[in-house]
C-alpha positions as CSV (number, residue, x, y, z in Angstrom):
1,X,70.5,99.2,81.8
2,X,72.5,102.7,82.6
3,X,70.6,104.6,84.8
4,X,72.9,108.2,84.3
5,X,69.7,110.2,84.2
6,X,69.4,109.3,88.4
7,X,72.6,111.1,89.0
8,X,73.1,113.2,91.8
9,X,74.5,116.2,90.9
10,X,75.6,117.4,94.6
11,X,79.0,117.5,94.6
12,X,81.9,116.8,97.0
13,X,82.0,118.0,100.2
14,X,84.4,116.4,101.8
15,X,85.9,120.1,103.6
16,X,81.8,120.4,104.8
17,X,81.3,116.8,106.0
18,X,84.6,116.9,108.0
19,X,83.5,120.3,109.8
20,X,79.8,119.0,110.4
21,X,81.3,115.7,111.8
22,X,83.5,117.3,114.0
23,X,81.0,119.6,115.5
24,X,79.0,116.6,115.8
25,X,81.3,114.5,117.5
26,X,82.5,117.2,120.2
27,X,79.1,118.6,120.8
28,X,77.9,115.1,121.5
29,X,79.9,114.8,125.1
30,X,78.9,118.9,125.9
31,X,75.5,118.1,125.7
32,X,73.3,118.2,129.3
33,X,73.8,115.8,132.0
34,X,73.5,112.6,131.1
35,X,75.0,109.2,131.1
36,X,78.7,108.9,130.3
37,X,81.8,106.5,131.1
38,X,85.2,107.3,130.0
39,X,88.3,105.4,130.2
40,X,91.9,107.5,129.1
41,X,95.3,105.0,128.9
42,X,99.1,105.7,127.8
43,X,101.5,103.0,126.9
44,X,105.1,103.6,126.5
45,X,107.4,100.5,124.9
46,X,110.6,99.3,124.0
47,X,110.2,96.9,120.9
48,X,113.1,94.8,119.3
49,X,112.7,93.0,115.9
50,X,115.3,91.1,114.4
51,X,114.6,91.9,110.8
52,X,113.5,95.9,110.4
53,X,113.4,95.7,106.5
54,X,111.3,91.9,106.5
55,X,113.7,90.9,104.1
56,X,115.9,87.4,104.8
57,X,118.6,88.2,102.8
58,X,120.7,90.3,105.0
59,X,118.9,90.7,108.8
60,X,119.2,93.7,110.1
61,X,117.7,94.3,114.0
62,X,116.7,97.6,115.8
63,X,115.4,98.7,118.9
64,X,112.1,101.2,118.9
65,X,110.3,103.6,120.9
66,X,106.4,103.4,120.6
67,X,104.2,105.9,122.8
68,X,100.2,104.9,122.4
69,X,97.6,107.4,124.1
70,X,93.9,106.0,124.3
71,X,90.6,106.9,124.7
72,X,87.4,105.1,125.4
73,X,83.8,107.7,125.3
74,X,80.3,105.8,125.7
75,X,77.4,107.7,126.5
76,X,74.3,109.5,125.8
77,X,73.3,113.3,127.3
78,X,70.0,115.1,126.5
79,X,69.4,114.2,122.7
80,X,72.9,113.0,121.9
81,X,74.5,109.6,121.9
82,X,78.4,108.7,121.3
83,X,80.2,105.7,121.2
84,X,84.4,106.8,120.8
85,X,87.6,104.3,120.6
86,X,90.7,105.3,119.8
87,X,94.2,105.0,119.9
88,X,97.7,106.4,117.9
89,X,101.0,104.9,118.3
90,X,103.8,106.9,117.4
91,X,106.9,105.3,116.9
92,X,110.8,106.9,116.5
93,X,111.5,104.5,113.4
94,X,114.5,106.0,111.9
95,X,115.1,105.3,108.2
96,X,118.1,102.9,106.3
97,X,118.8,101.5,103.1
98,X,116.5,98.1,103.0
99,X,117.5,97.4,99.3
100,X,113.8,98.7,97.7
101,X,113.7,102.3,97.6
102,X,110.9,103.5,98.7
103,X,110.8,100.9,101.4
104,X,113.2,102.6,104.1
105,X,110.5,105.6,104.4
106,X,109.5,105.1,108.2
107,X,105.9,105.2,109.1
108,X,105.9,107.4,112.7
109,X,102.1,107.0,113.2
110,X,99.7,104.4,113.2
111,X,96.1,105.4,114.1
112,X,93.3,103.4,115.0
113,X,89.9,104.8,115.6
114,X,85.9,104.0,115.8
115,X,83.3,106.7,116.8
116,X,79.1,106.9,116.1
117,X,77.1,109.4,117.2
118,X,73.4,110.1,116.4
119,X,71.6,113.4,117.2
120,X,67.9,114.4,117.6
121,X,67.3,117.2,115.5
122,X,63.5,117.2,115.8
123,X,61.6,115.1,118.5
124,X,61.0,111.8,117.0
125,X,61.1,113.1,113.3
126,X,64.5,114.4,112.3
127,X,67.7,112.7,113.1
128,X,71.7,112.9,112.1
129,X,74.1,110.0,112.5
130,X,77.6,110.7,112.1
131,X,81.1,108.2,112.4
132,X,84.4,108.1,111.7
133,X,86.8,105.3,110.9
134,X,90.6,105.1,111.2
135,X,92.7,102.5,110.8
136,X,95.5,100.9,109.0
137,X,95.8,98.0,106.8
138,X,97.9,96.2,103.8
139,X,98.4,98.4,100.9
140,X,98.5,95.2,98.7
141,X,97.6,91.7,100.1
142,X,100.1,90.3,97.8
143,X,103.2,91.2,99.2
144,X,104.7,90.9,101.9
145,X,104.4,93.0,105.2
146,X,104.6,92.9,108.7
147,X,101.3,92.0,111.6
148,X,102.1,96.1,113.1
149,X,104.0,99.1,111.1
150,X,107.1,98.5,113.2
151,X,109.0,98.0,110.0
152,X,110.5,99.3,106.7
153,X,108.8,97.1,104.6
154,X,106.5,100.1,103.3
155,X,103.4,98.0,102.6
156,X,101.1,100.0,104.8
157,X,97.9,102.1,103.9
158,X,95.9,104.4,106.2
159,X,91.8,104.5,106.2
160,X,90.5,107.5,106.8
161,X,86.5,107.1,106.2
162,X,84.0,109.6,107.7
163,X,80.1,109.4,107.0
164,X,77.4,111.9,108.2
165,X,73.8,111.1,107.6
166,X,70.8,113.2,107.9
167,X,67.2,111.3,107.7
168,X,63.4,111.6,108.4
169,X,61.7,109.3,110.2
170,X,57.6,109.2,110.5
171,X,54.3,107.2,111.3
172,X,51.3,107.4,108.7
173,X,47.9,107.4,110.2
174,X,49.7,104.7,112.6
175,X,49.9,101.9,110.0
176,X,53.1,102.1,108.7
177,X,56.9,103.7,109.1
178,X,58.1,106.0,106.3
179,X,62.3,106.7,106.8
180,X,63.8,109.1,103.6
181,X,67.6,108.7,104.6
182,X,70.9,110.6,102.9
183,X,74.3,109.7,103.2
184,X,77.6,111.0,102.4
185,X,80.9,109.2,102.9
186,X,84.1,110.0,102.1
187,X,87.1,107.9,102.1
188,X,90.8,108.7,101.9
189,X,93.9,106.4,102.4
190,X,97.9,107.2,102.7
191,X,98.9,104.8,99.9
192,X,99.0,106.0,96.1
193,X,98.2,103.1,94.9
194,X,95.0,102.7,96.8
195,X,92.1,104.9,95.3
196,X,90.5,107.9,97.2
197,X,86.7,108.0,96.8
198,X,83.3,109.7,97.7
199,X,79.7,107.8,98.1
200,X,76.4,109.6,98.3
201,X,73.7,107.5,99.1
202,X,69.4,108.1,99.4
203,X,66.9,105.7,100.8
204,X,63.5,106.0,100.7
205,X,61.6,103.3,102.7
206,X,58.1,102.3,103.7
207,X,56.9,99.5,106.4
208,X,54.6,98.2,108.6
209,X,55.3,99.1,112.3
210,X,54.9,96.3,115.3
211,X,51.3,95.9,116.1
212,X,51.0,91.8,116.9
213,X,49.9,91.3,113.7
214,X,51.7,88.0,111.8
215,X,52.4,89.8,109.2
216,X,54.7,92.3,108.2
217,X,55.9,94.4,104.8
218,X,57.9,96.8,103.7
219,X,58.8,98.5,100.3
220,X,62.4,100.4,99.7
221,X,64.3,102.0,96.9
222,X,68.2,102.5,97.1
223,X,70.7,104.8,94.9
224,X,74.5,105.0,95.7
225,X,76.8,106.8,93.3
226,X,80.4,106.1,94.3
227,X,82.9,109.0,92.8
228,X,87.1,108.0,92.4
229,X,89.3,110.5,91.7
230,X,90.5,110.6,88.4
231,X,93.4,107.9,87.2
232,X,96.4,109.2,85.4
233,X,94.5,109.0,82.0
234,X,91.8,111.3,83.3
235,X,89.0,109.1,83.1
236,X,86.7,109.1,86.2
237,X,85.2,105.4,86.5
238,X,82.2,105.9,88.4
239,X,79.8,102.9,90.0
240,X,76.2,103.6,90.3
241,X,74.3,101.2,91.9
242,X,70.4,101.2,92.4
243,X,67.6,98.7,93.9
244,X,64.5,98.4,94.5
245,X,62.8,95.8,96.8
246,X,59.6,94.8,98.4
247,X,60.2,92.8,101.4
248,X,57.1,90.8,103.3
249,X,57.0,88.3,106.4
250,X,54.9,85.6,107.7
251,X,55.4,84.4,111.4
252,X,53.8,81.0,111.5
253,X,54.6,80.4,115.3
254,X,57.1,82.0,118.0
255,X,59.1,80.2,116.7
256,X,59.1,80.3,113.0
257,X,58.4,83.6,110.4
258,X,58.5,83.1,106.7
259,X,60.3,86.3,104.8
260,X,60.2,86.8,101.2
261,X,61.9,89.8,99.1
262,X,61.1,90.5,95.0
263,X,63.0,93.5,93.3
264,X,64.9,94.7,90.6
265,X,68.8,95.8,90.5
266,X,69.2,98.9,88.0
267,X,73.0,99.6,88.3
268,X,75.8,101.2,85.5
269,X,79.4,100.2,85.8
270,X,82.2,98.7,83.7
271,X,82.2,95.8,82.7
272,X,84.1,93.0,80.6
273,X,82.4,92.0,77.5
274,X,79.1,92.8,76.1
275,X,77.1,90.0,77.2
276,X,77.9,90.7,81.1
277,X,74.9,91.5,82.9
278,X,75.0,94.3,85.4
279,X,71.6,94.7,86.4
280,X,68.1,92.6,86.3
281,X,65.9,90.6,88.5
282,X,66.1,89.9,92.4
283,X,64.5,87.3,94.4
284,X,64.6,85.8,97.9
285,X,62.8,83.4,100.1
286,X,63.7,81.7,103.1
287,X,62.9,81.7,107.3
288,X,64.2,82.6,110.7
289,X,63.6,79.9,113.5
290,X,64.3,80.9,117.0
291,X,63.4,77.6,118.6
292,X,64.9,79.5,122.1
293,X,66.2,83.1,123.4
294,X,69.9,81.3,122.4
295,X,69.7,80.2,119.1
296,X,68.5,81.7,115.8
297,X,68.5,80.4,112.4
298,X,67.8,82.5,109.4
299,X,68.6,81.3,105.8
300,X,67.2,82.6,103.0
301,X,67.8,80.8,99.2
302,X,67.7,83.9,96.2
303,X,69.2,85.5,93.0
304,X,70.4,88.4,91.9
305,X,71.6,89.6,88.1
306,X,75.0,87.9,88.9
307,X,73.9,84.6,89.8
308,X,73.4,83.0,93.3
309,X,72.6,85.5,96.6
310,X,72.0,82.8,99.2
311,X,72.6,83.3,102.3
312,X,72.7,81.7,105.9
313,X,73.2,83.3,109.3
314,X,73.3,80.9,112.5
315,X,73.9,82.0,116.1
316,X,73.7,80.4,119.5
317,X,74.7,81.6,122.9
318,X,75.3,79.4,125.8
319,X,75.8,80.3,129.3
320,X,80.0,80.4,128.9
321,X,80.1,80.2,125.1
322,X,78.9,81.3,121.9
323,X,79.0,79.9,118.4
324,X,77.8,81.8,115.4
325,X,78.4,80.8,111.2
326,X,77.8,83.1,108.4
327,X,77.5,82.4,104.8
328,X,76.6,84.6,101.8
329,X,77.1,85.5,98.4
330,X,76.8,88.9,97.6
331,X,77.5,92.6,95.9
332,X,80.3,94.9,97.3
333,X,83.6,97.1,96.7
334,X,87.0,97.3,98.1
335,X,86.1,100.6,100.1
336,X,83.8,98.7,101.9
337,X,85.6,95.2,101.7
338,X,88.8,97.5,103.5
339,X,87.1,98.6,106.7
340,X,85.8,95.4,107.5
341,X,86.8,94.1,111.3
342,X,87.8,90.8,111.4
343,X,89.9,91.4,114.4
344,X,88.8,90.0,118.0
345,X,87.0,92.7,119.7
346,X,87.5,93.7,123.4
347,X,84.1,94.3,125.2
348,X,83.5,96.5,128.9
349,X,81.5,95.4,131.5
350,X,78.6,96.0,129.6
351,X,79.0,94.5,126.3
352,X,80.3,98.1,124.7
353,X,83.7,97.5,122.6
354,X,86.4,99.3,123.3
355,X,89.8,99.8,122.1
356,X,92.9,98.3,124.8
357,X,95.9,96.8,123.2
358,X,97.5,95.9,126.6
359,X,101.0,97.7,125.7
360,X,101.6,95.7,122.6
361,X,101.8,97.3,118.9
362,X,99.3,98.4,117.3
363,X,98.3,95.0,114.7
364,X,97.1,96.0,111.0
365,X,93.7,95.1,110.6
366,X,93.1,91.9,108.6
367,X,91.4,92.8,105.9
368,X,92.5,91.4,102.8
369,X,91.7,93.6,100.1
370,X,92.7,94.4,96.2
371,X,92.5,97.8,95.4
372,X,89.4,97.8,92.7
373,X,87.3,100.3,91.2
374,X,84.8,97.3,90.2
375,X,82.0,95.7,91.8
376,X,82.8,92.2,93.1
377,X,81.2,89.3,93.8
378,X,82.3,88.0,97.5
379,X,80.8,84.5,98.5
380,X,82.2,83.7,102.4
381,X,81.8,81.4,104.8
382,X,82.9,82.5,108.1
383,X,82.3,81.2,111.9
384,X,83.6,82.0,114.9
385,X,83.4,80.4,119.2
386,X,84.3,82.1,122.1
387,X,84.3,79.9,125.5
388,X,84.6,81.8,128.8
389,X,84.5,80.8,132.2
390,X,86.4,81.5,135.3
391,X,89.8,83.0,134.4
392,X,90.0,81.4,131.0
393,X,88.9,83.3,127.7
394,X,89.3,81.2,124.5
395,X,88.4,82.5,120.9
396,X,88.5,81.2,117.3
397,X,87.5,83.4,114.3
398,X,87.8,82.1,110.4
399,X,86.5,83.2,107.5
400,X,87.4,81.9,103.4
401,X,86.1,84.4,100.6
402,X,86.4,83.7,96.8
403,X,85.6,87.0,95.2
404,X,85.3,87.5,91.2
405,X,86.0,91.5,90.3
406,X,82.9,92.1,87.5
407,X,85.2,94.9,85.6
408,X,87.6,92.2,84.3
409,X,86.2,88.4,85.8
410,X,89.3,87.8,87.9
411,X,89.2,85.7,90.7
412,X,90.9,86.0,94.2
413,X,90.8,83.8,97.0
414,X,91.4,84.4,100.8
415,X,91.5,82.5,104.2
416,X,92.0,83.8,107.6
417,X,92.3,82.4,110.7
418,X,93.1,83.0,114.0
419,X,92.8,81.7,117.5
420,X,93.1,83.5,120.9
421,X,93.2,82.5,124.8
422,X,93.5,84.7,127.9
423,X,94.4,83.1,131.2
424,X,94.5,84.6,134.6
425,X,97.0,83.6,136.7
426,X,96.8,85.3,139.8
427,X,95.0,88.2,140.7
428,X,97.3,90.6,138.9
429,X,98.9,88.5,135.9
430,X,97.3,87.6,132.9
431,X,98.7,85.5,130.0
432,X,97.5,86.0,126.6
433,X,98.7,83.8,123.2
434,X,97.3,84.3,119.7
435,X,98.2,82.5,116.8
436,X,97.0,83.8,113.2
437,X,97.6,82.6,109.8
438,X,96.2,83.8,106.2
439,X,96.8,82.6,102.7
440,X,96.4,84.4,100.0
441,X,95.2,83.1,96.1
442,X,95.2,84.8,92.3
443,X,93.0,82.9,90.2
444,X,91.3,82.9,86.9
445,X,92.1,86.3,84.4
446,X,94.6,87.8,87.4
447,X,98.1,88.8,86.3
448,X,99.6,85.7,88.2
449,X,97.0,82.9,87.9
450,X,97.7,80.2,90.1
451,X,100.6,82.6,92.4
452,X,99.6,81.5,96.5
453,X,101.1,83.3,99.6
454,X,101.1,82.6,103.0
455,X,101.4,84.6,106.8
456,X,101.6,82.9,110.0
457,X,102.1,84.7,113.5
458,X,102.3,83.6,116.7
459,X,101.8,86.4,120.0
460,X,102.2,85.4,123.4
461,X,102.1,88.4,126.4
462,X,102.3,88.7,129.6
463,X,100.7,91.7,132.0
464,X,101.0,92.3,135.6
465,X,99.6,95.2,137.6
466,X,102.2,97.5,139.3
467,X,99.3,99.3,140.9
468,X,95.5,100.2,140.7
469,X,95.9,101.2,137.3
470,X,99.5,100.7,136.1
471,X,100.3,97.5,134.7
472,X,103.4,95.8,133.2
473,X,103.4,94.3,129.4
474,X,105.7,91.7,128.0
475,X,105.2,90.5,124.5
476,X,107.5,87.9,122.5
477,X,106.1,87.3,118.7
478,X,107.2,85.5,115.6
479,X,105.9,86.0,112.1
480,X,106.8,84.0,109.0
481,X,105.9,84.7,105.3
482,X,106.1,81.8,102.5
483,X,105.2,82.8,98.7
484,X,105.9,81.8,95.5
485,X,108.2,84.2,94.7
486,X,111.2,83.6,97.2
487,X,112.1,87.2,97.2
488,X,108.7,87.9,98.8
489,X,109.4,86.3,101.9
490,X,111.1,86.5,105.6
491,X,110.9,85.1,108.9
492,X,110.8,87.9,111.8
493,X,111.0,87.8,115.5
494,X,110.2,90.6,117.7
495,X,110.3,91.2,121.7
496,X,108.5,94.6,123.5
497,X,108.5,95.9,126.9
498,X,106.8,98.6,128.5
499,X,104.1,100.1,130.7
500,X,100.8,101.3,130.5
501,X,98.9,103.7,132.6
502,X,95.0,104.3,133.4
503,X,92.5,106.7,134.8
C-alpha cells in the first residue's frame, strides 16, 4: 500500500540543522552554574607497520606521526544537559604507488565523536534534543582494510550524522501522557560509493502515566521519509516507512507484567517482484520477569509484514560481572546499521562513557555494513560478559546477523567477535590485550553467492605513568586477512610509541 499522499513536503535543511546544532551544543556548557566535569588529553605517537599498502605481494614498511587531542564534557547547567566525547587523530601519511590507483591517497584525519544534549525550551512542556556522530568505518565490508586508517589501502568512509529534535510533551486531566515529537537527521560520509541521505521523522504518542495501577497502555503513530541523493541515472529512491501501534501491559506480580502490541505497517519502497509485501499486519505478545534488581527477562514472540519479529532481551548483573544476550529480528537500513557501536566502551567513575584510546590508533568502528538504499531484514543474536574485580578487567562481546536486503532478496551474513582483558600491574602499569576476529558471507541473489572473508587481530599494550597525568604507551599488533579471492588478502604487523598527556 503506497502511502505518497503522507509526504512531507519540508525540505532539506541540512545548512539550518548544522547552525541550530551548533548553537545548541556550545550554548549547553555557557549556561548558569551547574554541574560539569571535563577531562582534555593529547597523545603524540610513533607508529611502524610493516605493510603500508595491506597488500602481500611486495611489503613495503613506514614509520608515522599521529597527534590525537581529546575531549570528555558531562554535565547539566540551568535547563541544559550535555554529554561530549571526542577525539581526531591526524596522521603525516605521505602517499606511494601501492599498485591500485586510487589506493595511495593518504587519509590525514580520522575523527571520532559522540555528543547529546537536550534543552528546556518551556518548563516541563517544550523540549529540544540535539547530537552529533562522527566516526569512521569500512567503506565496503568486502574488501580488505586495515583495524585503524594508518594505511594506503583506501577502504575507509567517514560518518558524519547530526540529528536535532524539537517535541511537546503534556499530561491530560492527569490520566495520560501525550508527546508529538519531530526529527531531522542528516547523514553524510567521505566515501563515493557510500550514499548521503536526509531522514525526517514525526511521532505522535498517547499513554497512561505511573499511578500504581497494573495496568498500563499506550497508542503511537510513526512516519519517517528517508531522502538519498540522486544516483547517476537521476532517479531519487526514496523509503517511507509508517506504523501504527497500540501497546498495553499487565503486571501480574513484582515480578512478572504481561505486554502486548497490535498495529499496522503502511510503508512504500522498492521492492523485487510483485508479490513482495512491504506493508500489512503487526502483532506482539510476550513478558518481562524481574525475579531480582539483577536480572531481567523480557521476550516477546510477534510478526510483522515480512515474516517473524521475535525478540529476546536478557540481562543480569552480579556484584563483579555482568552477562547480557540479545536476539531479534527486525526492520532497518544501512544509515542506521553504520553507526551502530559494537566497540567496548570505556566508562568514568560514574558509569558516563567516555572516549580514551590510551595513546594507541584510532580503531574503525566495527560495523559491518553494505551500502543499501533498501530496507533489510536483520535477525541477530548477540551477547556479551564483563568480569571485574581487583586489578583485572575481562570482556567478551559477539554478535552473528543474517540480513536479507528487501529491494533485491539478497542475503549477507556477518560474525564478530572480540575479547578484551586489562591487568594492573603495579600502581602505575597497566597491560591491556585484545583479540578480534570477523567473517564476512554473500549469500543467496548477491553478485558472489557463496564468496566468505575473514579478519583476525591481535592488540597487546602497555601504559605506565610518567607523572600525575602523563603516561607512557606501548602497543605491538598483528592483523591478518584470509578471502576467497587471494588478491584480497595480507598479513600486517605494526608497533607504536608515544605519550599522552591530561588535565
Amino acid at each position: 500500500m503506497a502511502i505518497r499522499k503522507y509526504k512531507l513536503e519540508i525540505g532539506h535543511t541540512g545548512f539550518l540543522l548544522a547552525g541550530i546544532s551548533g548553537i545548541f551544543l556550545v550554548a549547553a556548557p555557557l549556561a548558569r552554574a551547574g554541574d560539569w566535569n571535563t577531562g582534555y588529553a593529547v597523545s603524540a605517537q610513533e607508529v611502524y607497520t610493516d605493510n603500508i599498502c595491506l597488500n602481500d605481494d611486495g611489503k613495503t614498511d613506514e614509520w608515522v606521526t599521529t597527534v590525537t587531542p581529546s575531549i570528555n564534557i558531562n554535565g547539566s547547567g540551568g535547563r541544559s544537559q550535555l554529554k561530549l566525547s571526542g577525539l581526531v587523530e591526524f596522521n603525516d601519511l605521505s602517499a606511494r604507488d601501492c599498485g591500485g590507483g586510487s589506493g595511495d591517497k593518504p587519509d590525514h584525519v580520522n575523527p571520532r565523536l559522540t555528543a547529546d544534549g537536550n534543552l528546556e525550551v518551556y518548563r516541563s512542556a517544550l523540549f529540544v534534543d540535539a547530537s552529533s556522530r562522527i566516526q569512521q568505518n569500512r567503506a565496503n565490508p568486502d574488501r580488505a582494510s586495515g583495524d585503524t586508517n594508518l594505511n594506503l589501502n583506501g577502504n575507509t568512509n567517514t560518518t558524519y550524522s547530526h540529528t536535532i529534535s524539537p517535541y511537546l510533551q503534556r499530561e491530560v486531566a492527569g490520566l495520560a501522557l501525550v508527546n508529538l515529537r519531530y526529527t531531522y537527521n542528516t547523514q553524510t560520509n567521505s566515501a563515493n560509493s557510500v550514499d548521503d541521505s536526509d531522514e525526517e521523522a514525526v511521532v505522535l504518542s498517547l499513554g497512561s502515566i505511573a499511578d500504581g495501577t497494573p495496568f498500563t497502555w499506550g497508542v503511537s503513530g510513526t512516519y519517517r521519509e528517508i531522502t538519498y541523493d540522486d544516483d547517476n541515472n537521476g532517479s531519487n529512491l526514496n523509503d517511507r516507512l509508517a506504523t501504527v501501534v497500540a501497546t498495553a501491559g499487565y503486571r501480574v506480580s513484582n515480578q512478572l507484567q504481561l505486554v502486548g502490541s497490535a498495529g499496522e505497517d503502511l510503508n512504500d519502497f522498492e521492492v523485487v517482484g510483485s508479490d513482495q509485501e512491504v506493508d500489512g499486519s503487526r502483532w506482539s505478545a510476550g513478558f518481562i520477569y524481574q525475579p531480582n534488581s539483577r536480572t531481567q527477562i523480557h521476550v516477546e514472540k510477534g510478526e510483522q509484514f515480512f515474516g517473524d519479529s521475535s525478540s529476546v532481551d536478557i540481562e543480569y548483573r552480579h556484584k563483579h560481572s555482568r552477562f547480557s544476550f540479545n536476539y531479534s529480528e527486525s526492520l532497518t537500513l544501512s544509515r542506521d546499521l553504520r553507526l551502530e557501536e559494537f566497540d567496548f566502551l570505556v566508562v568514568d567513575e560514574n558509569g558516563n562513557p567516555f572516549l580514551d584510546q590510551n595513546g594507541q590508533p584510532i580503531y574503525l568502528t566495527q560495523a559491518q555494513v553494505v551500502d543499501t538504499r533498501s530496507p533489510i531484514i536483520d535477525e541477530r543474536y548477540r551477547a556479551g560478559y564483563t568480569w571485574s574485580r581487583g586489578r583485572t578487567t575481562l570482556s567478551f562481546i559477539g554478535a552473528h546477523s543474517v540480513r536479507e536486503e528487501l529491494a533485491d532478496s539478497s542475503i549477507r551474513e556477518y560474525d564478530t567477535f572480540s575479547v578484551a582483558a586489562d591487568r594492573r600491574v603495579s600502581p602505575k602499569t597497566n597491560i591491556t590485550a585484545r583479540c578480534s576476529y570477523s567473517r564476512n558471507k554473500e549469500g543467496q541473489n548477491t553478485p558472489r553467492e557463496g564468496f566468505e572473508s575473514e579478519q583476525r587481530s591481535l592488540n597487546l599494550g602497555l601504559r605506565h605513568s610518567l607523572g600525575r597525568r602523563t603516561d607512557l604507551n606501548l602497543n605491538v599488533s598483528r592483523s591478518e586477512r584470509m578471502s576467497d579471492d587471494s588478491n584480497d588478502e595480507y598479513v600486517q604487523h605494526r608497533f607504536s610509541v608515544g605519550v599522552t598527556a591530561r588535565w
